[in-house]
MIPATOR-576251 format. One record per atom (N, C-alpha, C): residue number from 1; residue in one letter; atom name; x, y, z. Coordinates in pm, whole numbers, plus 50000, padded with zeros to 5 digits. Example, Ala and Ser with C-alpha at 12.3 -4.5 7.8 and 13.67 -1.06 7.14 Angstrom:
! residues 2
<martor num="1" residuo="a" atomo="N" east="51319" north="49431" up="50780"/>
<martor num="1" residuo="a" atomo="CA" east="51230" north="49550" up="50780"/>
<martor num="1" residuo="a" atomo="C" east="51320" north="49670" up="50780"/>
<martor num="2" residuo="s" atomo="N" east="51285" north="49775" up="50708"/>
<martor num="2" residuo="s" atomo="CA" east="51367" north="49894" up="50714"/>
<martor num="2" residuo="s" atomo="C" east="51290" north="50003" up="50787"/>
This chain:
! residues 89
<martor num="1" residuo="x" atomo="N" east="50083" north="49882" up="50000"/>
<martor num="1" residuo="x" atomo="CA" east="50000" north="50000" up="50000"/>
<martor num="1" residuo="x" atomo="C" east="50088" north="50125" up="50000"/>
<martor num="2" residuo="x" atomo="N" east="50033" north="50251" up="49976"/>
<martor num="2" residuo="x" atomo="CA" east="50123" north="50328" up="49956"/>
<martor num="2" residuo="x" atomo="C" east="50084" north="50431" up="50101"/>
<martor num="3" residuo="x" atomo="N" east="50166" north="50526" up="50102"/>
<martor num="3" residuo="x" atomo="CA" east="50198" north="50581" up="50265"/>
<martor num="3" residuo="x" atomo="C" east="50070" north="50596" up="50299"/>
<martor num="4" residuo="x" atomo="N" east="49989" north="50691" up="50189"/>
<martor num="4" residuo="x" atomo="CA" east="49874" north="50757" up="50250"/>
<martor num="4" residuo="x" atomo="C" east="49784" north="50644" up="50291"/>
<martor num="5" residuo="x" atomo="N" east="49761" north="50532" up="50216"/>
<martor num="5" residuo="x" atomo="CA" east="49703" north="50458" up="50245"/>
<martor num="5" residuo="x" atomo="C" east="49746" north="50343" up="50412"/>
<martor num="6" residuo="x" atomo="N" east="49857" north="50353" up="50423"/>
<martor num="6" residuo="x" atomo="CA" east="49918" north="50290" up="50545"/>
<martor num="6" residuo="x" atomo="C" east="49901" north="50325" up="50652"/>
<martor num="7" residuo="x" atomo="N" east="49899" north="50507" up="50661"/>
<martor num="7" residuo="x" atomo="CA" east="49897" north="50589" up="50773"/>
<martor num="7" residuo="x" atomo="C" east="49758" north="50561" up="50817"/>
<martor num="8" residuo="x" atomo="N" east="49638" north="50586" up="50734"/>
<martor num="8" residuo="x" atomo="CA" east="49496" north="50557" up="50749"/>
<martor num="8" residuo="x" atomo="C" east="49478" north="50494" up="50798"/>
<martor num="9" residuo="x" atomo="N" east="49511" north="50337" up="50789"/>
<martor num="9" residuo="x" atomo="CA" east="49479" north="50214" up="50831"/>
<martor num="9" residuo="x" atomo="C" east="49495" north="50160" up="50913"/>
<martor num="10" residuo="x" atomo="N" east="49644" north="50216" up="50952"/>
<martor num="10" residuo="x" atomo="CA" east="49718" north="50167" up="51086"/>
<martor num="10" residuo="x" atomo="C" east="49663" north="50316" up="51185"/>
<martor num="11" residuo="x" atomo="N" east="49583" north="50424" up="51163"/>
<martor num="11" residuo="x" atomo="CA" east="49522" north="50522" up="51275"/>
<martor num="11" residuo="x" atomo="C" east="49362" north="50493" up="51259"/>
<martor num="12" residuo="x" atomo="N" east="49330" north="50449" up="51205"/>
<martor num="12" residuo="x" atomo="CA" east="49158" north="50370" up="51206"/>
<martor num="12" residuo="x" atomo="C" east="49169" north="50212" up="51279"/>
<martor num="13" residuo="x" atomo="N" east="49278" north="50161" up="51250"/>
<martor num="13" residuo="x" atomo="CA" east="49303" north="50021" up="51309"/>
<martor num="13" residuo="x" atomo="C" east="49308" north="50044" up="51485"/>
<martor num="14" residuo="x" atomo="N" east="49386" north="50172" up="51547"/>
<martor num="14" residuo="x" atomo="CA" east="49471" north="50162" up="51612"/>
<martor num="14" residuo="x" atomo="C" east="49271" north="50270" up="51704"/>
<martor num="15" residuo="x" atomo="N" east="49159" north="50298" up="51642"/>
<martor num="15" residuo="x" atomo="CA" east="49073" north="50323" up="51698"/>
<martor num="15" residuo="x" atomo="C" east="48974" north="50309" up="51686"/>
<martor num="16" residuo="x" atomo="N" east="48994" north="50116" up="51643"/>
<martor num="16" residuo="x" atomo="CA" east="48880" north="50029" up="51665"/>
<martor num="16" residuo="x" atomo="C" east="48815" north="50027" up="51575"/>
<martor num="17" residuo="x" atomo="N" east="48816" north="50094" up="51432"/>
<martor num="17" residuo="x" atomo="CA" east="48787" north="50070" up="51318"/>
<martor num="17" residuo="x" atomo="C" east="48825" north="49930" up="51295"/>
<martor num="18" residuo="x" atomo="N" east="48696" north="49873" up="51218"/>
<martor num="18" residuo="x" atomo="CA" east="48717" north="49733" up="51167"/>
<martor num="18" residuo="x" atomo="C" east="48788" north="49740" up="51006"/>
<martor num="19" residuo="x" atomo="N" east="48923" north="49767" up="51022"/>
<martor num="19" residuo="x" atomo="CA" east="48940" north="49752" up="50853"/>
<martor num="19" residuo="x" atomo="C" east="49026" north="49616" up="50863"/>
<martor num="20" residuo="x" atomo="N" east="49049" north="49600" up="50696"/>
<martor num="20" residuo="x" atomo="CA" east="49122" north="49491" up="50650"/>
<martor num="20" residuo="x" atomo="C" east="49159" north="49471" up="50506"/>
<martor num="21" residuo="x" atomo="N" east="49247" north="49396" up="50490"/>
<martor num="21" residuo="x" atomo="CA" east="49332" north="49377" up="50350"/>
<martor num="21" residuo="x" atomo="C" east="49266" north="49305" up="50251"/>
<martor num="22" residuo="x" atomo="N" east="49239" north="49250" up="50138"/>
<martor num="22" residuo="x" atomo="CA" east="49209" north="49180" up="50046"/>
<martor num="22" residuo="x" atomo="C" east="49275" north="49134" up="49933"/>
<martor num="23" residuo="x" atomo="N" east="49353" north="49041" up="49922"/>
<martor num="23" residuo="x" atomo="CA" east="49468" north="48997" up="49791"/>
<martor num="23" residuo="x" atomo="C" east="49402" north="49088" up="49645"/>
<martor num="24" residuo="x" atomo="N" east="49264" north="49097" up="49638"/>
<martor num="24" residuo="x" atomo="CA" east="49227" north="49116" up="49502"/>
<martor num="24" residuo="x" atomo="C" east="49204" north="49250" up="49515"/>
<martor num="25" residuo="x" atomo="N" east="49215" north="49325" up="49619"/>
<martor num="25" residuo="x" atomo="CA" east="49254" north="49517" up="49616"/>
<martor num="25" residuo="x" atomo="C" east="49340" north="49543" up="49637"/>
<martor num="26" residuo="x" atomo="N" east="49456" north="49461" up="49597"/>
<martor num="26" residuo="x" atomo="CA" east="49597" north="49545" up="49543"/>
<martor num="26" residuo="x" atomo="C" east="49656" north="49654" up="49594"/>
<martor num="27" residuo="x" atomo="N" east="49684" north="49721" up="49723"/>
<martor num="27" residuo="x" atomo="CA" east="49716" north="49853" up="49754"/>
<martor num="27" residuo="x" atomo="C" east="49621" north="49926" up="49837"/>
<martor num="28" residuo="x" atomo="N" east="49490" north="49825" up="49827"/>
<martor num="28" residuo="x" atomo="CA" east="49417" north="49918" up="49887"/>
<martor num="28" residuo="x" atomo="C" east="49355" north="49884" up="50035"/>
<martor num="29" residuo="x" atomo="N" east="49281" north="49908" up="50085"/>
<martor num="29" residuo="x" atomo="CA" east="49222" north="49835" up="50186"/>
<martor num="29" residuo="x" atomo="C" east="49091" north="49819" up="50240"/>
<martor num="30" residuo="x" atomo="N" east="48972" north="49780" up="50340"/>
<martor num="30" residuo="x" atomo="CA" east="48854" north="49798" up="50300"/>
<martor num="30" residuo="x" atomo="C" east="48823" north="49828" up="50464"/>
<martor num="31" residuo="x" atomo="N" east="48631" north="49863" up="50469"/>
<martor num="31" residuo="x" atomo="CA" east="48658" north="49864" up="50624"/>
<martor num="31" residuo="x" atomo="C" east="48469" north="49750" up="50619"/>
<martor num="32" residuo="x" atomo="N" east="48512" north="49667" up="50748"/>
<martor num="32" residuo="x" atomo="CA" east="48404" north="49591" up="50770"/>
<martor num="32" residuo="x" atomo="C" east="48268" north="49650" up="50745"/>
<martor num="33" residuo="x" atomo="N" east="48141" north="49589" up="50731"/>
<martor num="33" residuo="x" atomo="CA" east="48027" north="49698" up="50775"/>
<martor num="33" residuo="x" atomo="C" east="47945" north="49546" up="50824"/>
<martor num="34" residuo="x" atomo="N" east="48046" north="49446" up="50863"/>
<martor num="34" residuo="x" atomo="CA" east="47936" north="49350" up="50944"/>
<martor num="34" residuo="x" atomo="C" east="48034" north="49264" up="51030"/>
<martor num="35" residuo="x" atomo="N" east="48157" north="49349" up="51103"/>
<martor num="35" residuo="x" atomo="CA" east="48207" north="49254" up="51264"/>
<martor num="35" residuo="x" atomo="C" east="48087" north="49364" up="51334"/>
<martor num="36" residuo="x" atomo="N" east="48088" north="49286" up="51518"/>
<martor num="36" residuo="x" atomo="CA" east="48003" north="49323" up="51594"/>
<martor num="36" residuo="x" atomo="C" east="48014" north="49497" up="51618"/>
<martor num="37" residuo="x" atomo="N" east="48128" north="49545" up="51588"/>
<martor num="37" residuo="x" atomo="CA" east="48119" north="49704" up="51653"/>
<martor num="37" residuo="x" atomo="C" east="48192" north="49773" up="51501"/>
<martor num="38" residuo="x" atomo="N" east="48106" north="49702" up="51405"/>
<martor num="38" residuo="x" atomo="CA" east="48087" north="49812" up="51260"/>
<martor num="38" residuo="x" atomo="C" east="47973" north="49928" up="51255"/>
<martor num="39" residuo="x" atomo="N" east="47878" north="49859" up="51316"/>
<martor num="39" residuo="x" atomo="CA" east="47794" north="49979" up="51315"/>
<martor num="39" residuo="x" atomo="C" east="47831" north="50107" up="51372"/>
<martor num="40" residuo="x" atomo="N" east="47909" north="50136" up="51451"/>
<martor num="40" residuo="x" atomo="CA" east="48001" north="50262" up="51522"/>
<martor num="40" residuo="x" atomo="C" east="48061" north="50328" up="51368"/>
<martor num="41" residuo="x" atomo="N" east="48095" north="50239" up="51282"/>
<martor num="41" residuo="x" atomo="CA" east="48184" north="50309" up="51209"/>
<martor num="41" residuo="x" atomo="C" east="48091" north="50331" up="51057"/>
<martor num="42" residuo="x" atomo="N" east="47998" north="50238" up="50993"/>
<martor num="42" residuo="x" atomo="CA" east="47956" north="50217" up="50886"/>
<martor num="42" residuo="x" atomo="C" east="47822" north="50144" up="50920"/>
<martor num="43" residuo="x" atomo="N" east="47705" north="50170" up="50836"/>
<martor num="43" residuo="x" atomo="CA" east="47579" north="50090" up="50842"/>
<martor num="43" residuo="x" atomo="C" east="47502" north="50119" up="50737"/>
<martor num="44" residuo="x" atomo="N" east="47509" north="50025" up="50617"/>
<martor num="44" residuo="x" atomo="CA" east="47460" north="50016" up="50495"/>
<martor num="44" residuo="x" atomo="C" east="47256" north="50037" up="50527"/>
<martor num="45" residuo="x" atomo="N" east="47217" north="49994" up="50626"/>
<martor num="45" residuo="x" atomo="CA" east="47076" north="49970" up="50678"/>
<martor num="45" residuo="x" atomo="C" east="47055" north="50055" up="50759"/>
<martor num="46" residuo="x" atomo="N" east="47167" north="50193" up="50818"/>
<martor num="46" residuo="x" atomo="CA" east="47098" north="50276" up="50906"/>
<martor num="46" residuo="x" atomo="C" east="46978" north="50301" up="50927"/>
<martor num="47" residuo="x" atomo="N" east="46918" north="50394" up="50772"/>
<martor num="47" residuo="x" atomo="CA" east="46778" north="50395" up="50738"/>
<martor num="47" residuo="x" atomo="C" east="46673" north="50356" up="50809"/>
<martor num="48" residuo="x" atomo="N" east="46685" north="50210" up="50833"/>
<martor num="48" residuo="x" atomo="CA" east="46540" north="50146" up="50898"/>
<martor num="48" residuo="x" atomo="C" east="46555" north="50128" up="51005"/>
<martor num="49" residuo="x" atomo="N" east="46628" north="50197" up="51121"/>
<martor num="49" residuo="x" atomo="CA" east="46576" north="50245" up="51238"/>
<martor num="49" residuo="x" atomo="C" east="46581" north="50404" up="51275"/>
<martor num="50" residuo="x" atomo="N" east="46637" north="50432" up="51188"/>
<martor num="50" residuo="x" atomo="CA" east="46596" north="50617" up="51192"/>
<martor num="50" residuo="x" atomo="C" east="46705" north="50646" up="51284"/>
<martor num="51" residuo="x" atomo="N" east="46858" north="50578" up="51277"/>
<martor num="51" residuo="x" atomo="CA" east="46941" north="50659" up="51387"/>
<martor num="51" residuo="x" atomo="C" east="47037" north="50741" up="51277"/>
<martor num="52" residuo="x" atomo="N" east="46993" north="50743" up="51192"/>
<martor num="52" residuo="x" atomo="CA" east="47089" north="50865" up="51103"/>
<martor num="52" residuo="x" atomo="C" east="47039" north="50910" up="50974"/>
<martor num="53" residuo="x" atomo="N" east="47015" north="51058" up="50907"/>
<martor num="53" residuo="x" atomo="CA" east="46989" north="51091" up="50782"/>
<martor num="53" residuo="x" atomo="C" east="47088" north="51168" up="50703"/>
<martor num="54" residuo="x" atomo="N" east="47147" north="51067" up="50662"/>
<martor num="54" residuo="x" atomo="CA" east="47188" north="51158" up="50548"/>
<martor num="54" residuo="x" atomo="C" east="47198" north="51174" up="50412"/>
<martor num="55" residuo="x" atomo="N" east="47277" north="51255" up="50332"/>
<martor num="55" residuo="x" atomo="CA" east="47193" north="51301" up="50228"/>
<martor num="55" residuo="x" atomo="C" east="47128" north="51244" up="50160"/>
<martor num="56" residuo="x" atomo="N" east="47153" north="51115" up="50142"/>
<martor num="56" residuo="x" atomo="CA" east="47095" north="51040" up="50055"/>
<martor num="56" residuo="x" atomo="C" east="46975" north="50955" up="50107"/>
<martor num="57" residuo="x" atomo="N" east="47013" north="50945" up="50262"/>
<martor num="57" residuo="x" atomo="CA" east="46891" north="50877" up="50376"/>
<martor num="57" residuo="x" atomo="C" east="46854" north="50764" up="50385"/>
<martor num="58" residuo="x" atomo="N" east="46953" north="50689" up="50342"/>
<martor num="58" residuo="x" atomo="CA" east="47002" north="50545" up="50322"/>
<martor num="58" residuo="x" atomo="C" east="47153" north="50511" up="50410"/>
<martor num="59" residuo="x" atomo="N" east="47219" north="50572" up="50432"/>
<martor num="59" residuo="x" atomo="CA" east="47337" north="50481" up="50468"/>
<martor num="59" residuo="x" atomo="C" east="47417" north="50581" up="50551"/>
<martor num="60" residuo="x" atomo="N" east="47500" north="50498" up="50700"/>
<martor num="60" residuo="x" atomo="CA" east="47584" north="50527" up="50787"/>
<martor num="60" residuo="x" atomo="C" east="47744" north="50528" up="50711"/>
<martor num="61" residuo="x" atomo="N" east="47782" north="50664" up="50802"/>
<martor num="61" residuo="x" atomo="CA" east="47946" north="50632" up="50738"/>
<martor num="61" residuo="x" atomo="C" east="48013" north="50771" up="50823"/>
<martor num="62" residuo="x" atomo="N" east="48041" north="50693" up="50922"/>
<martor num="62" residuo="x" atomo="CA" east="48081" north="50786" up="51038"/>
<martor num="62" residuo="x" atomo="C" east="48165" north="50900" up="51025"/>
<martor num="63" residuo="x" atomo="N" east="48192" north="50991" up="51042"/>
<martor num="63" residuo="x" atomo="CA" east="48237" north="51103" up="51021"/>
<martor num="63" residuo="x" atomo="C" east="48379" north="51186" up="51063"/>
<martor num="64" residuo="x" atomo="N" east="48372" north="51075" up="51162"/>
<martor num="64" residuo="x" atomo="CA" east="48500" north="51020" up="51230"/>
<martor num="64" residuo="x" atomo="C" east="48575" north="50972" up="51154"/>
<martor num="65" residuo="x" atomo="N" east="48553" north="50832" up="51059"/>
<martor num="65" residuo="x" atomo="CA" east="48581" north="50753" up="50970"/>
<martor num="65" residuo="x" atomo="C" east="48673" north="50857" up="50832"/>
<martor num="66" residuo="x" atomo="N" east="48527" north="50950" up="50817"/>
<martor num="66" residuo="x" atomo="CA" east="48567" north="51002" up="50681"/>
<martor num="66" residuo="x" atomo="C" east="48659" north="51122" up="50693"/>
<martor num="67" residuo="x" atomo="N" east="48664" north="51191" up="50818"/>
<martor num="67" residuo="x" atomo="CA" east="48728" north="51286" up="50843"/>
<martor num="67" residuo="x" atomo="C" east="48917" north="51225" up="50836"/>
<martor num="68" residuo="x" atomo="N" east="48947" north="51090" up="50914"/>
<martor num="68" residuo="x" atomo="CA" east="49098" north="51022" up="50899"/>
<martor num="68" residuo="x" atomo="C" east="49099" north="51025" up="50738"/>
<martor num="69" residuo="x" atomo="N" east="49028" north="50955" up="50667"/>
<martor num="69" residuo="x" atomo="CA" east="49018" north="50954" up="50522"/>
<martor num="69" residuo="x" atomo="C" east="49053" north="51043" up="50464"/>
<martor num="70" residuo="x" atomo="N" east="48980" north="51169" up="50486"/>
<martor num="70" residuo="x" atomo="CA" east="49056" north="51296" up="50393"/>
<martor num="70" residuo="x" atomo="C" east="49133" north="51343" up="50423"/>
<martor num="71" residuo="x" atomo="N" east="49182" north="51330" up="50566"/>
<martor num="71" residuo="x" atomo="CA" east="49297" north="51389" up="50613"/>
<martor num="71" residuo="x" atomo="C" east="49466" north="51360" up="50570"/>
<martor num="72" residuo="x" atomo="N" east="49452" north="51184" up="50494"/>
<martor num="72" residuo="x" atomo="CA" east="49548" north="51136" up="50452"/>
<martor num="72" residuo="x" atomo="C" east="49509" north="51164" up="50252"/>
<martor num="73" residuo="x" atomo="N" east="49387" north="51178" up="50209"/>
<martor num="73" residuo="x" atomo="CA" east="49394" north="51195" up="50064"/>
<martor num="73" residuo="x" atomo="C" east="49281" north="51084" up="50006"/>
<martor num="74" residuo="x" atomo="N" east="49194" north="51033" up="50116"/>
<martor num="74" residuo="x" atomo="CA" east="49191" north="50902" up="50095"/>
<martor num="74" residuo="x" atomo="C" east="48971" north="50971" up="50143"/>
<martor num="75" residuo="x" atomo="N" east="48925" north="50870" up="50045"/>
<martor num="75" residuo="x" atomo="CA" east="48748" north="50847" up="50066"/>
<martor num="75" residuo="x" atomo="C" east="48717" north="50707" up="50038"/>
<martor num="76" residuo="x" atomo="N" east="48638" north="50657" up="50041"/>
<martor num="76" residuo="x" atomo="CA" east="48552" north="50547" up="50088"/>
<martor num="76" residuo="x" atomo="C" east="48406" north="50527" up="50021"/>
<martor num="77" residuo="x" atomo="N" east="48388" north="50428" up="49921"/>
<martor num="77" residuo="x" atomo="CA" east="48275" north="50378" up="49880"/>
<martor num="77" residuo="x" atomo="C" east="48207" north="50268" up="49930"/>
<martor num="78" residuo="x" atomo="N" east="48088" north="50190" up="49905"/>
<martor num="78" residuo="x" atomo="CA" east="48029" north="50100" up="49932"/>
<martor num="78" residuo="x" atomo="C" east="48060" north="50007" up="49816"/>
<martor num="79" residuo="x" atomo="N" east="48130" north="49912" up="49888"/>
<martor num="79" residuo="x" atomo="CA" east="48136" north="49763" up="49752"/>
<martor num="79" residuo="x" atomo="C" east="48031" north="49774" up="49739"/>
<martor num="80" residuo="x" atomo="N" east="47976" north="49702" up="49895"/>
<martor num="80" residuo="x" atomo="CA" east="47829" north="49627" up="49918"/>
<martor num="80" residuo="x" atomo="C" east="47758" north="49627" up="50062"/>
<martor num="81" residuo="x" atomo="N" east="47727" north="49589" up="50076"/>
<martor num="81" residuo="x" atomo="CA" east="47591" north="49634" up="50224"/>
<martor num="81" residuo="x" atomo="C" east="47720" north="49567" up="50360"/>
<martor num="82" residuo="x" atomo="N" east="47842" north="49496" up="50315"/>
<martor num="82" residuo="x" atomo="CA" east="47874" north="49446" up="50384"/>
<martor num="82" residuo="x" atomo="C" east="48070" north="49532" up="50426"/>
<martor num="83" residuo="x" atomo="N" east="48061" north="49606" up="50308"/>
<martor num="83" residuo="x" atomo="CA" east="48211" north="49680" up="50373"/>
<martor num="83" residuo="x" atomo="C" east="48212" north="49813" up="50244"/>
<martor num="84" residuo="x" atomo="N" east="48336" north="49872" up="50296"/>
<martor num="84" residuo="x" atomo="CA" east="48329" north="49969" up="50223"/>
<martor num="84" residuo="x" atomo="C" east="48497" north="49970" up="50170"/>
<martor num="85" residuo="x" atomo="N" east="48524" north="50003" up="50033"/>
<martor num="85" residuo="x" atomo="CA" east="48667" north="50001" up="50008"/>
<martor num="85" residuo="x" atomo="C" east="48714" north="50171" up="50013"/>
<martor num="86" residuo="x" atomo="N" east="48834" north="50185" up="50024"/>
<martor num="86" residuo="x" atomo="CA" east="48945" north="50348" up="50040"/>
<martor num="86" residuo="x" atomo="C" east="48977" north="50338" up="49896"/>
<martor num="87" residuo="x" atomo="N" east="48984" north="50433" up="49820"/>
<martor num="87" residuo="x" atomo="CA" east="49013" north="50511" up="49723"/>
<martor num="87" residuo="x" atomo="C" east="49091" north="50638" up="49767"/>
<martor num="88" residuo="x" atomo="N" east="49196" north="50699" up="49691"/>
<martor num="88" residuo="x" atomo="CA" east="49259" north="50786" up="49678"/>
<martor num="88" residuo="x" atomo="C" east="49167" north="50869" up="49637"/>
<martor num="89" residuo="x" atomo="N" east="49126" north="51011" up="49667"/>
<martor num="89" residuo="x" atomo="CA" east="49066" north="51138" up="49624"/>
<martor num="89" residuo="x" atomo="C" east="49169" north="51196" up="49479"/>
């Protein structure tokens, strides 16, 4: 992985962020959205209990999370309902 991406991972790792590696993302890395204390960080299903709206009013993605993210160069999509991968900005 490259720095920006290292620094992220190992300061989201190091505060209980659920991330992790994948042979087939190459450089990159992803973050859980289904160990037991993902919902703190990410929740594809926020929505249907009404503990968060945003813009789109579908989906959790902590702010905490995204704030380390841009701070190194780095944002975050939804593969799938179940994690989210880091992209370079």
């Amino acid at each position: 992985m490259k720095r920006a991406f290292i620094k992220a991972f190992n300061e989201l790792k190091k505060l209980g962020c659920p991330v992790f590696e994948r042979s087939d993302y190459e450089g990159r890395f992803l973050i859980s959205a289904e160990d037991p204390e993902s919902y703190k960080w990410a929740d594809y299903y926020a929505y249907a209990d009404g503990r968060w709206k945003g813009e789109n009013h579908t989906v959790f993605i902590s702010p905490k999370l995204e704030a380390v993210l841009k701070k190194h160069g780095l944002y975050c999509e939804w593969e799938n309902a179940g994690c989210l991968i880091v992209f370079e900005a």
